[in-house]
N, C-alpha and C positions, 0 to 999 in steps of 0.2 A: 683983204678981209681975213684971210687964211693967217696971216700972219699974227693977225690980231688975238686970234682964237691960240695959236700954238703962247702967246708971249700968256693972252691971259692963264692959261692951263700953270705955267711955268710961275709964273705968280701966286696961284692958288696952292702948285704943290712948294712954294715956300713960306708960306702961309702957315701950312699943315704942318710942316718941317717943324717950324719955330715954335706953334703951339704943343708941339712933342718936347721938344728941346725943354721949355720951357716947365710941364709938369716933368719930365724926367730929372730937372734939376730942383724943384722942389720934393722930389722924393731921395733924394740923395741929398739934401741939406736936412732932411728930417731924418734920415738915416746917419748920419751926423751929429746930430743932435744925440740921439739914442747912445751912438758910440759914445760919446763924451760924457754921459752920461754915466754910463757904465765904468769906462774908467774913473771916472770922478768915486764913483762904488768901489773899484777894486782898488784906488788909493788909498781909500778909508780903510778897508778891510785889512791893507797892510799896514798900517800906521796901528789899527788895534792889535793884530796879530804882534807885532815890534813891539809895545809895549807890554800885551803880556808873555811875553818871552823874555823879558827883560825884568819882571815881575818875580815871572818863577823862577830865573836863575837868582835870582835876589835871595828869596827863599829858600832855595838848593843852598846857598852860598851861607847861609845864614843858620842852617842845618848842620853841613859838616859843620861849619865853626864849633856849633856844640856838641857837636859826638867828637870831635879834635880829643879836647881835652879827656874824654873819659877812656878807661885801660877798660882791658875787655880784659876777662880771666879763662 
C-alpha cells in the first residue's frame, strides 16, 4: 500500500511539473512573440531612418552642386 502512496505522490508531482512546464512555455512563446514584434518595429525604423538619409544627402548633394558653380568674392 505504501508503495502505492509514494508512486502516486511521484505521479502527482509530475503532474504539477508539466502544468508548470507548460504555462512557462506559453509565456515565453508570448514573449517571443513581443520580441519579434519589436524587431519587426526596429526593422521598419531603420529602413526609414535609410531612406531618409539617403534623402538628405540627395539634397546635400544637390546643394553644393549649386553653390559649385558660384565664385565667392
Amino acid at each position: 500500500m505504501e508503495m502505492f502512496k509514494t508512486f502516486e505522490e511521484k505521479i502527482s508531482f509530475a503532474v504539477e511539473k508539466v502544468k508548470a512546464l507548460k504555462e512557462e512555455k506559453t509565456g515565453l512563446e508570448e514573449k517571443i512573440k513581443e520580441l519579434e514584434n519589436t524587431l519587426k518595429q526596429k526593422d521598419l525604423d531603420i529602413e526609414k531612418l535609410t531612406s531618409e538619409k539617403t534623402f538628405i544627402k540627395s539634397q546635400i548633394e544637390d546643394l553644393l552642386n549649386e553653390v559649385e558653380p558660384v565664385e565667392l568674392n
